[in-house]
Gaussian input, Z-matrix of N, CA and C with variables (Angstrom, degrees):
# hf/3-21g

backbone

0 1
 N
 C     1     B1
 C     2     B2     1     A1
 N     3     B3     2     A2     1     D1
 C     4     B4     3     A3     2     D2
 C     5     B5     4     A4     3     D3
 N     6     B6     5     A5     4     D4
 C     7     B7     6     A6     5     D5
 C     8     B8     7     A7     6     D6
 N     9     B9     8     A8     7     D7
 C    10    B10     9     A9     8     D8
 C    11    B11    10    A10     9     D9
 N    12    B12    11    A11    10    D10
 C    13    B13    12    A12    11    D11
 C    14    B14    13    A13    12    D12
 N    15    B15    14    A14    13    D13
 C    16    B16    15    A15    14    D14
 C    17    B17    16    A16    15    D15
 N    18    B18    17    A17    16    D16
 C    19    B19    18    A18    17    D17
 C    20    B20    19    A19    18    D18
 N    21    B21    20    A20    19    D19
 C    22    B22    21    A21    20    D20
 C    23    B23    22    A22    21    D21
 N    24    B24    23    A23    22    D22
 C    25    B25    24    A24    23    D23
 C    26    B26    25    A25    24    D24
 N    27    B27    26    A26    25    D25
 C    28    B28    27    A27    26    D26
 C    29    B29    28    A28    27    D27
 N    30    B30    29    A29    28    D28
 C    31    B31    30    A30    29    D29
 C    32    B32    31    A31    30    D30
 N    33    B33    32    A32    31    D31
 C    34    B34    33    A33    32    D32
 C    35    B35    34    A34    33    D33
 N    36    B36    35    A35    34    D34
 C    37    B37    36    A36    35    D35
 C    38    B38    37    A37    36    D36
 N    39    B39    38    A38    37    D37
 C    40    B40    39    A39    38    D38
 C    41    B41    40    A40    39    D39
 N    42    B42    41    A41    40    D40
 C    43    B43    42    A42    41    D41
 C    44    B44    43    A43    42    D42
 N    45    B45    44    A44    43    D43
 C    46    B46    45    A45    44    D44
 C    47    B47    46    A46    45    D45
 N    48    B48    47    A47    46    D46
 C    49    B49    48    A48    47    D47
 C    50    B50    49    A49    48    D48
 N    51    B51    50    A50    49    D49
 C    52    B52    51    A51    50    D50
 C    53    B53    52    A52    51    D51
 N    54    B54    53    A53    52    D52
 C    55    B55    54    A54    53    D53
 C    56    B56    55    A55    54    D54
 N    57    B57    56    A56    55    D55
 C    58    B58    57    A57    56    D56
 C    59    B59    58    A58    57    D57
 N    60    B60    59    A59    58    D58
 C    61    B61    60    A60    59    D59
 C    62    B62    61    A61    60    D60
 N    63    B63    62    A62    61    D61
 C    64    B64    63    A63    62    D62
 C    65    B65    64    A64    63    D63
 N    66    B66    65    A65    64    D64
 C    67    B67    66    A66    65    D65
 C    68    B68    67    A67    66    D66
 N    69    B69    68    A68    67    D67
 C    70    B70    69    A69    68    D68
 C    71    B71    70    A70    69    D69
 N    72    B72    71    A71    70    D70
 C    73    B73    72    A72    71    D71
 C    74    B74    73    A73    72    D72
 N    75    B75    74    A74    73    D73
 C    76    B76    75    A75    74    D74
 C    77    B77    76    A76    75    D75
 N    78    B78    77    A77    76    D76
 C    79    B79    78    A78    77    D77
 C    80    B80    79    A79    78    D78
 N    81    B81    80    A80    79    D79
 C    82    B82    81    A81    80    D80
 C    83    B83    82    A82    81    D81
 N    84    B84    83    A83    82    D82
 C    85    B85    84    A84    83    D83
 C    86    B86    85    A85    84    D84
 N    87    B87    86    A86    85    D85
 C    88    B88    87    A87    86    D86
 C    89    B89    88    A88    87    D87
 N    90    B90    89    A89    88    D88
 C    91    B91    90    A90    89    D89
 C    92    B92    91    A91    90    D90
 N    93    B93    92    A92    91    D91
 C    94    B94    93    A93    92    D92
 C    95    B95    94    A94    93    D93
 N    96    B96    95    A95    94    D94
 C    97    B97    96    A96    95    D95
 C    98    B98    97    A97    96    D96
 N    99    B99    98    A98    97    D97
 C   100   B100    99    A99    98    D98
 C   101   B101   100   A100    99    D99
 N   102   B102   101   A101   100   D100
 C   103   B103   102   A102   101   D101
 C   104   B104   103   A103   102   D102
 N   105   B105   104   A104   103   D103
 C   106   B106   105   A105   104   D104
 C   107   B107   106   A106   105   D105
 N   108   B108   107   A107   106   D106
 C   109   B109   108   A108   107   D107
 C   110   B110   109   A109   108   D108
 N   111   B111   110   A110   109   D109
 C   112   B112   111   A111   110   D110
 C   113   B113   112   A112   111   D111
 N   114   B114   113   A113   112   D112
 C   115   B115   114   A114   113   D113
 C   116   B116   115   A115   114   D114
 N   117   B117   116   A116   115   D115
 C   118   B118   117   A117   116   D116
 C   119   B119   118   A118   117   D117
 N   120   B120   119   A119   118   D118
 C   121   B121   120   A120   119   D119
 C   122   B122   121   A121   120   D120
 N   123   B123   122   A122   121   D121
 C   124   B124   123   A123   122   D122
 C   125   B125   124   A124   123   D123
 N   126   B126   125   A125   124   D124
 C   127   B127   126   A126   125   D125
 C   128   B128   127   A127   126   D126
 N   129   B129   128   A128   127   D127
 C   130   B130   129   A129   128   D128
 C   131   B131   130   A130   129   D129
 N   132   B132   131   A131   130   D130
 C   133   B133   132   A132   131   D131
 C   134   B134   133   A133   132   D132
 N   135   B135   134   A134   133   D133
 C   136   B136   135   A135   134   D134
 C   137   B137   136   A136   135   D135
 N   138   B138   137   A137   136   D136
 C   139   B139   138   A138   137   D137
 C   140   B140   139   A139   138   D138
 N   141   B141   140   A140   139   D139
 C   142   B142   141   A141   140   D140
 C   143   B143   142   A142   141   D141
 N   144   B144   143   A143   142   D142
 C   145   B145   144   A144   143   D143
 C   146   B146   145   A145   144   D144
 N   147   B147   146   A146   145   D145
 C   148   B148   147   A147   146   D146
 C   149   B149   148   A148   147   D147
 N   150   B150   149   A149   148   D148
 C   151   B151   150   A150   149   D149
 C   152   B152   151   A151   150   D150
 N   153   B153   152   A152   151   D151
 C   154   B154   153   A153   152   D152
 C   155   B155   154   A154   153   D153
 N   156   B156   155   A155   154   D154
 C   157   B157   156   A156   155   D155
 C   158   B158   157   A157   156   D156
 N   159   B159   158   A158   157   D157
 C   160   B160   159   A159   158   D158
 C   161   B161   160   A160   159   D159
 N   162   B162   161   A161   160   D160
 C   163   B163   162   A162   161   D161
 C   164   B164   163   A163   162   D162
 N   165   B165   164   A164   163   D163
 C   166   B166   165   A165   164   D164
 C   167   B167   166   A166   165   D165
 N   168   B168   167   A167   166   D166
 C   169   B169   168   A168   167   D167
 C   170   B170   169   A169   168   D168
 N   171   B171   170   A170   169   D169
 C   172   B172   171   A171   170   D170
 C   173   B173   172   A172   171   D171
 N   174   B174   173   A173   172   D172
 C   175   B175   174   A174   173   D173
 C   176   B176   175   A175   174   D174
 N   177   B177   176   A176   175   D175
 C   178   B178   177   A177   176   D176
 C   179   B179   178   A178   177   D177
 N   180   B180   179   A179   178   D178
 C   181   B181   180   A180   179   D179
 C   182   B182   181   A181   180   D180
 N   183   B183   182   A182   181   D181
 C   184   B184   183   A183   182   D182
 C   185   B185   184   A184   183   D183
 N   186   B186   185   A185   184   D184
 C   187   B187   186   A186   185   D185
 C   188   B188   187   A187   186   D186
 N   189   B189   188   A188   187   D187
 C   190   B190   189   A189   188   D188
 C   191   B191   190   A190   189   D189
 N   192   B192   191   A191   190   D190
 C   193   B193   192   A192   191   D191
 C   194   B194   193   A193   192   D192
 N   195   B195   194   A194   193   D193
 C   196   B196   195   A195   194   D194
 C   197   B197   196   A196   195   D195
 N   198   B198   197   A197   196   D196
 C   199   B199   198   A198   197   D197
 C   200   B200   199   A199   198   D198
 N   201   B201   200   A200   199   D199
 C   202   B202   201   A201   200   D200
 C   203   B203   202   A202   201   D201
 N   204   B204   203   A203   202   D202
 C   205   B205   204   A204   203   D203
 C   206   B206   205   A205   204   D204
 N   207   B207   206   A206   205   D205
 C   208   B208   207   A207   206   D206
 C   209   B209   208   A208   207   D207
 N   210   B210   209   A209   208   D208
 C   211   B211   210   A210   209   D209
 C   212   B212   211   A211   210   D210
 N   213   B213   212   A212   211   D211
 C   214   B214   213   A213   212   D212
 C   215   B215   214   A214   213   D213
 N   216   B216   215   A215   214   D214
 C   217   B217   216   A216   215   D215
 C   218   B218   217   A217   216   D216
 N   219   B219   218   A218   217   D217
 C   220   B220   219   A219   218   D218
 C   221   B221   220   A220   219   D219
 N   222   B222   221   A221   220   D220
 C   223   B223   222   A222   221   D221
 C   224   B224   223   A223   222   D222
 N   225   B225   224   A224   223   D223
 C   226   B226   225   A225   224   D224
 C   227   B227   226   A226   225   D225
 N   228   B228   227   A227   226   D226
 C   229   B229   228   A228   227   D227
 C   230   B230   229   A229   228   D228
 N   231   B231   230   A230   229   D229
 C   232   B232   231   A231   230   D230
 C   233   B233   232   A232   231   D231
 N   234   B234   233   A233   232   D232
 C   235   B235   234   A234   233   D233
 C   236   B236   235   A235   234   D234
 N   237   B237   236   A236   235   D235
 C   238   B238   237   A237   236   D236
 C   239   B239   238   A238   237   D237
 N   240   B240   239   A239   238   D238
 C   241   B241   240   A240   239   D239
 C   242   B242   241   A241   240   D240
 N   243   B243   242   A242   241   D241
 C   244   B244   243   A243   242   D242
 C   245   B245   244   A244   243   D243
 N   246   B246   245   A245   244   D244
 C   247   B247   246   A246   245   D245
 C   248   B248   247   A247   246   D246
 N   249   B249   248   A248   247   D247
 C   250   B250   249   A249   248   D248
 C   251   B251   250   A250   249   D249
 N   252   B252   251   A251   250   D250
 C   253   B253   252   A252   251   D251
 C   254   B254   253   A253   252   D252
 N   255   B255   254   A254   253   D253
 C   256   B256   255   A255   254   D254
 C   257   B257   256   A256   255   D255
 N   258   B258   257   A257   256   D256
 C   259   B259   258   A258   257   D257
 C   260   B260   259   A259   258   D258
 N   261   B261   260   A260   259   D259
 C   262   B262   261   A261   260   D260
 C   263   B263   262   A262   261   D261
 N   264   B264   263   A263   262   D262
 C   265   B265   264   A264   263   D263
 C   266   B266   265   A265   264   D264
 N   267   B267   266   A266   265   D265
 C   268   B268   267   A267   266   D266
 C   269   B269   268   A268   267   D267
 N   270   B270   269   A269   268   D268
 C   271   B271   270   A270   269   D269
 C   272   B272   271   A271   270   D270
 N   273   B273   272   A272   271   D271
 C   274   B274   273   A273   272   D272
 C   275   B275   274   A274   273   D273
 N   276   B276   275   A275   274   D274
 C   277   B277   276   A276   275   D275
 C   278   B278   277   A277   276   D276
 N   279   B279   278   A278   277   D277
 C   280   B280   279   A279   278   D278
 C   281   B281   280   A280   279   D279
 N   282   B282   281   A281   280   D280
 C   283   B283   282   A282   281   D281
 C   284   B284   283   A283   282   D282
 N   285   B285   284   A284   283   D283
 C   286   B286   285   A285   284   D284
 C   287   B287   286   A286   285   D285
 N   288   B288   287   A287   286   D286
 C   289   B289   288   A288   287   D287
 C   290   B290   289   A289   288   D288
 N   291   B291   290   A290   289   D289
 C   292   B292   291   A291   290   D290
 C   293   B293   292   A292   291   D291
 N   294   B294   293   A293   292   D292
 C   295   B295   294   A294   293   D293
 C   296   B296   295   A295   294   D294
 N   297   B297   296   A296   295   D295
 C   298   B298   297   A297   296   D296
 C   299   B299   298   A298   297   D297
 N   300   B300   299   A299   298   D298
 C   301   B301   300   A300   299   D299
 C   302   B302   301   A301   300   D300
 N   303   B303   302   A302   301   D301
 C   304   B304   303   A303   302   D302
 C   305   B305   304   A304   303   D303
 N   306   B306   305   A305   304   D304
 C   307   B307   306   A306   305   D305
 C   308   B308   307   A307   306   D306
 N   309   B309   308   A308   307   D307
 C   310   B310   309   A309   308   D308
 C   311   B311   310   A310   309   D309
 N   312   B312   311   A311   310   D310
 C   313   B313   312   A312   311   D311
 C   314   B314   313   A313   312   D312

   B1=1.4499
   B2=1.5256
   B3=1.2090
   B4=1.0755
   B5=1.5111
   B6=1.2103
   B7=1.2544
   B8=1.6479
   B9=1.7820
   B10=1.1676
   B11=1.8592
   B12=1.7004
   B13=1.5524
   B14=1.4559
   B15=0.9783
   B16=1.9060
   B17=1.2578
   B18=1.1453
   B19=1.7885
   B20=1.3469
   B21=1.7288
   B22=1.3832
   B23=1.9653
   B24=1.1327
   B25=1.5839
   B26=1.4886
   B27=1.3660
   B28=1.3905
   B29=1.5883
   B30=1.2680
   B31=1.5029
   B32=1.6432
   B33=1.1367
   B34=1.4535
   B35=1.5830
   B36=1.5964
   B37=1.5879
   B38=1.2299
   B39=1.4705
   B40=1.3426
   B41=1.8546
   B42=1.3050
   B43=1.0966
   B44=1.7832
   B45=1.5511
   B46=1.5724
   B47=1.6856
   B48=1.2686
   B49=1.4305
   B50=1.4163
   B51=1.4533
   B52=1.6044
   B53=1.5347
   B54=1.1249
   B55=1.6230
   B56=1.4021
   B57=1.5453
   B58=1.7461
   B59=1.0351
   B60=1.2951
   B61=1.2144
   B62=1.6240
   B63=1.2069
   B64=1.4924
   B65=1.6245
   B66=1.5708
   B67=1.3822
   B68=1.1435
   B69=1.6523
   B70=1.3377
   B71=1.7904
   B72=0.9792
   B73=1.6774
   B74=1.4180
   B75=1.1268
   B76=1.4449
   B77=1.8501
   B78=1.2914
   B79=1.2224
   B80=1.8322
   B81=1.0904
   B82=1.2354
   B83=1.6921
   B84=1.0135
   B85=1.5514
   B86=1.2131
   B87=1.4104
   B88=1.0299
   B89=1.0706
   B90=1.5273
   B91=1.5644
   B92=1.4485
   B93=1.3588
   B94=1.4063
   B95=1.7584
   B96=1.6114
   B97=1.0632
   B98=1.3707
   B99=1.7140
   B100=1.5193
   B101=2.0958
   B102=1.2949
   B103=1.7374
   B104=1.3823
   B105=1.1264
   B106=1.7748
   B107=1.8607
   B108=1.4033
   B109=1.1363
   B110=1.3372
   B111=1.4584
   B112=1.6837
   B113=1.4641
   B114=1.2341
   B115=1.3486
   B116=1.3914
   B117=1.2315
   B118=1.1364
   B119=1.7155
   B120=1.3084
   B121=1.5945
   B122=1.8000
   B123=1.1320
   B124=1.4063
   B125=1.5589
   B126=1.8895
   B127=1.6736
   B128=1.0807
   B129=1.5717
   B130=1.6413
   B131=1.8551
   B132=1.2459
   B133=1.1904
   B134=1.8363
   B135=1.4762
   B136=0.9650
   B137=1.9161
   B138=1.2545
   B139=1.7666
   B140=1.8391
   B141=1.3838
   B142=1.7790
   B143=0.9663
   B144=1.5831
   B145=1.8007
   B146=2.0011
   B147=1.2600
   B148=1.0384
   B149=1.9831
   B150=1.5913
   B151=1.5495
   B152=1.3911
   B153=1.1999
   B154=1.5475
   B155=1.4281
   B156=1.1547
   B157=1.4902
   B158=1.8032
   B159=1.5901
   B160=1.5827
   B161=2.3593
   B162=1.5426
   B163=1.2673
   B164=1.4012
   B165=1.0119
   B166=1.5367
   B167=1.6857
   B168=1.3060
   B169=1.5711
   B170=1.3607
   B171=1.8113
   B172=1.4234
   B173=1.5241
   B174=1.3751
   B175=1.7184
   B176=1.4350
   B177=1.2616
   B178=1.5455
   B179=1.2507
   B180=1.1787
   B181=1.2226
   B182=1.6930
   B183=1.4230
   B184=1.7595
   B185=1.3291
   B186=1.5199
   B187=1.7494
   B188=1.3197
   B189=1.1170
   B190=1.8406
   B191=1.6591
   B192=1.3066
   B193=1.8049
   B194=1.9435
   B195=0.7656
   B196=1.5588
   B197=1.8307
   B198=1.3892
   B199=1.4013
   B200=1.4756
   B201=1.3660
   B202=1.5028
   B203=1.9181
   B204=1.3551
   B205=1.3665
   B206=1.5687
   B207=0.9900
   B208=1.6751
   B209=1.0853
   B210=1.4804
   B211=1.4301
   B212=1.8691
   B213=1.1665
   B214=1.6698
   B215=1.8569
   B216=1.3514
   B217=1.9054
   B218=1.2742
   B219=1.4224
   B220=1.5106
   B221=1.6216
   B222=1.3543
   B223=1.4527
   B224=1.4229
   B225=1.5479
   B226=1.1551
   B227=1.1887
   B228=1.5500
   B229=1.3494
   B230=1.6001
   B231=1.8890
   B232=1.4080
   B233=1.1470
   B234=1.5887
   B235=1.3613
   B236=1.6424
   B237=0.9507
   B238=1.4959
   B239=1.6956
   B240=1.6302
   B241=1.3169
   B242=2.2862
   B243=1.4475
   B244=1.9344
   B245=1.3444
   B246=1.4754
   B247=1.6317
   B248=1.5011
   B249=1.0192
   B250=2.1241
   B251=1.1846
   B252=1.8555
   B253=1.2778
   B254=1.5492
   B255=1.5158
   B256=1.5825
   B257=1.6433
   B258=1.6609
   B259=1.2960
   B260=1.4837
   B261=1.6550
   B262=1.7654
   B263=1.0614
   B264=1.3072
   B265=1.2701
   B266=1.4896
   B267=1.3479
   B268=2.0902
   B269=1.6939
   B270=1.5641
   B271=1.7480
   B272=1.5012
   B273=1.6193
   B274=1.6997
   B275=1.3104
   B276=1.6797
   B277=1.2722
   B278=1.7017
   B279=1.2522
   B280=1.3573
   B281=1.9813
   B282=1.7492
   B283=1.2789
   B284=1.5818
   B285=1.6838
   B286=1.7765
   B287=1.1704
   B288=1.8168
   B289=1.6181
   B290=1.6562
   B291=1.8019
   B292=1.1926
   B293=1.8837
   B294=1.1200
   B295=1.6214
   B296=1.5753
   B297=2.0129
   B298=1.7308
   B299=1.3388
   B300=1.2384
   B301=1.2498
   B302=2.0727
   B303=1.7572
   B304=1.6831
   B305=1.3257
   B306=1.5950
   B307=1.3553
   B308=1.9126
   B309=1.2564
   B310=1.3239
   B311=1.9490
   B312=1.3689
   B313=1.8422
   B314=1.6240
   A1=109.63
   A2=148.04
   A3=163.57
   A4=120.82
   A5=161.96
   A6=151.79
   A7=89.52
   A8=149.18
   A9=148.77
   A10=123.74
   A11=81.74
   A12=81.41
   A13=120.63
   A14=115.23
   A15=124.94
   A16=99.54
   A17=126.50
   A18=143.38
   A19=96.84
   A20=131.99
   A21=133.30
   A22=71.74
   A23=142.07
   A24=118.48
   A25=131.57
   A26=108.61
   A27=118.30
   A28=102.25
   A29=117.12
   A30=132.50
   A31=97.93
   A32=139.18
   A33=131.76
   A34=117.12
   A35=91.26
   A36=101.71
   A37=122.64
   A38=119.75
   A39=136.34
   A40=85.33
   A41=141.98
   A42=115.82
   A43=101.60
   A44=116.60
   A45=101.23
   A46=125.69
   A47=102.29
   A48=103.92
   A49=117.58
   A50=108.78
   A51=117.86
   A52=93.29
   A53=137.29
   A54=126.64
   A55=112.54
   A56=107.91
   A57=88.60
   A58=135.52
   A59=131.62
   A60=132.09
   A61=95.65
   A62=101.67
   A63=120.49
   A64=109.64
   A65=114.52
   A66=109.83
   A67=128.05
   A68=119.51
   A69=107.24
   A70=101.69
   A71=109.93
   A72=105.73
   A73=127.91
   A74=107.29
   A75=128.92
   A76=99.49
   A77=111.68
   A78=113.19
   A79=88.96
   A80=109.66
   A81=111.04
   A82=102.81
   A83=125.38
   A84=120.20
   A85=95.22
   A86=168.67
   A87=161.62
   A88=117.62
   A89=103.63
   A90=99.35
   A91=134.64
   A92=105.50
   A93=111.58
   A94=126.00
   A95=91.52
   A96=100.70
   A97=129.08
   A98=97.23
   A99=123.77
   A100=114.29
   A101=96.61
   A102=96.69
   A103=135.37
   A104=109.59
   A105=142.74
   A106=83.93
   A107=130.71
   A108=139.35
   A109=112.81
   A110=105.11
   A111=122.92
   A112=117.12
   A113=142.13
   A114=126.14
   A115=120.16
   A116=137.72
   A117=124.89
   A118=131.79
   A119=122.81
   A120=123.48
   A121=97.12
   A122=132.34
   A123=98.97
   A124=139.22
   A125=84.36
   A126=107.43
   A127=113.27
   A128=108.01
   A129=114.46
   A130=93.10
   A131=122.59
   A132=111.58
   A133=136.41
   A134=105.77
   A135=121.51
   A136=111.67
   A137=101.21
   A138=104.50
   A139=90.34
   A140=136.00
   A141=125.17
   A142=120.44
   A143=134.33
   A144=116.23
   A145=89.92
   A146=127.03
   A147=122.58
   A148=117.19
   A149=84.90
   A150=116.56
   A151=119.62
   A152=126.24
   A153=139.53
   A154=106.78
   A155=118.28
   A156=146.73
   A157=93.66
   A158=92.43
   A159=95.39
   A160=78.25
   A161=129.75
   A162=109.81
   A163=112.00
   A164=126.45
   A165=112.91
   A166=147.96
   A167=93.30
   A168=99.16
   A169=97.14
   A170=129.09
   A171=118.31
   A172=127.66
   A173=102.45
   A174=107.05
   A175=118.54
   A176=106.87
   A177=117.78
   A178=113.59
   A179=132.66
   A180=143.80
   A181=84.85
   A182=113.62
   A183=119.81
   A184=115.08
   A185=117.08
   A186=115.12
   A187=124.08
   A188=108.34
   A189=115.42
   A190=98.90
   A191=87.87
   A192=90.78
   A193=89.05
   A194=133.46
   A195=131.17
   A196=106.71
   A197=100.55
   A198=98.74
   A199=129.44
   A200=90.69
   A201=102.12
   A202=111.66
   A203=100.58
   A204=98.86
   A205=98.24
   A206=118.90
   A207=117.30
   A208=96.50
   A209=147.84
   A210=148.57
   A211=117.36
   A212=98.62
   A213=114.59
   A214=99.47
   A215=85.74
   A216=93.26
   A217=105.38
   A218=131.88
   A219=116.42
   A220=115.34
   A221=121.95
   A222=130.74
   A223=111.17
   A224=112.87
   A225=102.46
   A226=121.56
   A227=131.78
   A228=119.00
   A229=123.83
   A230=110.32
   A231=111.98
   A232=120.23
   A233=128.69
   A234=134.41
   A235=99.83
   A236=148.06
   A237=153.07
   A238=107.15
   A239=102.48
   A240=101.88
   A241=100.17
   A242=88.54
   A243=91.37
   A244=107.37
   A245=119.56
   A246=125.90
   A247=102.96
   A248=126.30
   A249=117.19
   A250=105.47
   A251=131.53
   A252=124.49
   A253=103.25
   A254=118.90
   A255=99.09
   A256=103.77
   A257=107.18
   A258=114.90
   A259=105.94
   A260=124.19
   A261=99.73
   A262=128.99
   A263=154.36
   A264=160.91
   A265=125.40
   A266=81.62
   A267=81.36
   A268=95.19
   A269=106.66
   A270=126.67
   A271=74.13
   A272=72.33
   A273=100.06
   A274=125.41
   A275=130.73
   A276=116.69
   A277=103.59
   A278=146.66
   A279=157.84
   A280=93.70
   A281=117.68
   A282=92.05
   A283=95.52
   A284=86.47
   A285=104.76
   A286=103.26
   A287=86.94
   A288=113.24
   A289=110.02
   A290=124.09
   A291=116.35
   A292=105.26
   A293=89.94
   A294=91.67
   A295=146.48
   A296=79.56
   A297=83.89
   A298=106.64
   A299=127.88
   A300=122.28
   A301=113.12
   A302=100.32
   A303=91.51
   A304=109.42
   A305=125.22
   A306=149.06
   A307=95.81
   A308=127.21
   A309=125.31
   A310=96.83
   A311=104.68
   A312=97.84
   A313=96.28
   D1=162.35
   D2=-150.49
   D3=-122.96
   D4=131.32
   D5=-119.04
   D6=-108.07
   D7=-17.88
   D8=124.23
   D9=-3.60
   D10=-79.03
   D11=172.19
   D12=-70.16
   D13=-30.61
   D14=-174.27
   D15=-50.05
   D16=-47.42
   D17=-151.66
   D18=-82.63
   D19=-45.57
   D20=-130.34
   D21=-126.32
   D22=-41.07
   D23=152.48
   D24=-43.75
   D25=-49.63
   D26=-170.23
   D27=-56.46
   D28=-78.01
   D29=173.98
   D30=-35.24
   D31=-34.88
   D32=166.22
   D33=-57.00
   D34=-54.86
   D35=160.52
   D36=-28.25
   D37=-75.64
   D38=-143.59
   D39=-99.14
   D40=-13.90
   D41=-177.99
   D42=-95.35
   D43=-20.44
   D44=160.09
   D45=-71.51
   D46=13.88
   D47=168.33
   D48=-133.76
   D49=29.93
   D50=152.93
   D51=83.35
   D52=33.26
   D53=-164.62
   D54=-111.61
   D55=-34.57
   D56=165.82
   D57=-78.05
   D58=104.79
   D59=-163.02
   D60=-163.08
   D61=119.78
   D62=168.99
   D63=-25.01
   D64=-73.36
   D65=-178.63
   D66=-44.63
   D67=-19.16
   D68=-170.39
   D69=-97.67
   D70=8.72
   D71=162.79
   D72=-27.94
   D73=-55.03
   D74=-158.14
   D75=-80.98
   D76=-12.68
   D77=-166.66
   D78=-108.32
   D79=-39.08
   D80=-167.63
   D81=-76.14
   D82=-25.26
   D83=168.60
   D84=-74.98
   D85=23.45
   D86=86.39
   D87=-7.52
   D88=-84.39
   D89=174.26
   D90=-59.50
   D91=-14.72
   D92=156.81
   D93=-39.40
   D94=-70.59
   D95=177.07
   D96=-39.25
   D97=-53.69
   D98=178.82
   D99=-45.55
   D100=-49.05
   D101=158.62
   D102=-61.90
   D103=-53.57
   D104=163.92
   D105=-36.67
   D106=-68.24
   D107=-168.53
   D108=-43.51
   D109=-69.13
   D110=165.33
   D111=-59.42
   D112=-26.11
   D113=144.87
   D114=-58.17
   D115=-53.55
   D116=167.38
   D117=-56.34
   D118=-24.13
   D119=159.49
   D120=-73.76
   D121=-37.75
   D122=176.43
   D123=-113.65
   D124=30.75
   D125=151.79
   D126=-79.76
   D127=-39.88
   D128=-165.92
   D129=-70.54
   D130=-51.44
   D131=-178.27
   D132=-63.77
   D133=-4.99
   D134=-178.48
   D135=83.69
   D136=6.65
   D137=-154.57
   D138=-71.95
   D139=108.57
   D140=159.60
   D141=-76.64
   D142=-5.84
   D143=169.98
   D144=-88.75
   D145=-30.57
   D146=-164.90
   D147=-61.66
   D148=-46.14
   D149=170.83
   D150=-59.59
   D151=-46.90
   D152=155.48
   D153=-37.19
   D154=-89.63
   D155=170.33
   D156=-9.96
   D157=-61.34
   D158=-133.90
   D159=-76.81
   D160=-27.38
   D161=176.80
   D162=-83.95
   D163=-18.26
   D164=138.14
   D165=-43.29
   D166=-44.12
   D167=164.50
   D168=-61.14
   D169=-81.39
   D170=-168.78
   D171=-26.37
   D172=-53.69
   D173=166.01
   D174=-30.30
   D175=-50.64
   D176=-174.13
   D177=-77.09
   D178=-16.92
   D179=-137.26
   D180=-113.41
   D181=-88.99
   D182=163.03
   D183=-19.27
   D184=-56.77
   D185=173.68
   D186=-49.08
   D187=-32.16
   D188=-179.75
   D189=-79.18
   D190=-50.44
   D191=-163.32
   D192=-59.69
   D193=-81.45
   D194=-179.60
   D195=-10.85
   D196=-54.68
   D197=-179.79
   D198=-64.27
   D199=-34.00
   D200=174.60
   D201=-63.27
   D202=-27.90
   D203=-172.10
   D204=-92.32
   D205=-3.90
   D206=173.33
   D207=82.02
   D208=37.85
   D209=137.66
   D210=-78.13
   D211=159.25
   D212=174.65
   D213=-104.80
   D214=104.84
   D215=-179.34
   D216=-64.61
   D217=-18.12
   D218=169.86
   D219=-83.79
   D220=4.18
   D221=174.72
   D222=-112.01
   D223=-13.39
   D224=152.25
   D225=-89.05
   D226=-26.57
   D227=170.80
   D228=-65.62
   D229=-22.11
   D230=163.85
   D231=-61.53
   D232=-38.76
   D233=170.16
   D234=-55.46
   D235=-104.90
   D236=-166.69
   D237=-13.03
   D238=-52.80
   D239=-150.67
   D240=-83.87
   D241=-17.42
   D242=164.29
   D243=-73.41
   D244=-42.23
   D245=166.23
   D246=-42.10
   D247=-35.21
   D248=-165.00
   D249=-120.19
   D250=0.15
   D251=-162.51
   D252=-76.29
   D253=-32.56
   D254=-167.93
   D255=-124.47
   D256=37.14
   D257=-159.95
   D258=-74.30
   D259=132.62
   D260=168.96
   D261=-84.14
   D262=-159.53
   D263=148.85
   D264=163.09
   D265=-156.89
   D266=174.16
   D267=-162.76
   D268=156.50
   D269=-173.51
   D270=-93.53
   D271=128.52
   D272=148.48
   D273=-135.01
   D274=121.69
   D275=-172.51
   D276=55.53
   D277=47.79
   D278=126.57
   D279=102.56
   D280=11.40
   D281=167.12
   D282=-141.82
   D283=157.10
   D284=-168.74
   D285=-95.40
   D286=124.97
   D287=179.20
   D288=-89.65
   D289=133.30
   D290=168.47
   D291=-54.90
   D292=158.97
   D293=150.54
   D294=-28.28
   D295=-60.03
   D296=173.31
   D297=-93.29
   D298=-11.35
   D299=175.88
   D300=-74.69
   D301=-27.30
   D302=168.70
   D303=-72.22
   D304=-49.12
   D305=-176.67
   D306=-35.54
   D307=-52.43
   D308=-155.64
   D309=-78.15
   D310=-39.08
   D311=-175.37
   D312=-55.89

């Protein structure tokens, strides 16, 4: 399947279980976190079905929350990714520094 349909299922998902709904935002960045959490213990652990799993859950997790806020998660990822398309910098230690952000160390 294609990251289109994935997006336009999920939100099917989560809207047969009463979930988009503005109020539950605040709960649903929760669970954000709560994945975001579990990907990172099983980076640190080296675990890859765990790691998969666990950036998959986040995906899902952001898609609802997007919906709930009445955004199109693929227009928010276009917004971000025009935000970084012609960004400069340089890796340091395996993460990319803006410019002014290398410029300031």
């Amino acid at each position: 399947m294609n990251m289109d349909t994935l997006v336009k299922l999920t939100i099917d998902w989560a809207q047969k279980r009463n979930l988009i709904h503005r109020d539950n935002a605040n709960r649903q960045m929760l669970k954000v976190m709560e994945e975001v959490g579990e990907l990172a213990a099983a980076l640190a652990k080296g675990k890859e079905i765990e790691t998969v799993d666990a950036i998959g859950d986040s995906f899902v997790t952001l898609i609802i929350l997007a919906a709930q806020l009445g955004y199109d998660p693929e227009l928010c990822l276009e917004a971000a990714y025009n935000e970084i398309a012609n960004r400069k910098g340089k890796t340091v230690n395996g993460v990319f520094l803006k410019n002014d952000d290398y410029e300031r160390r």
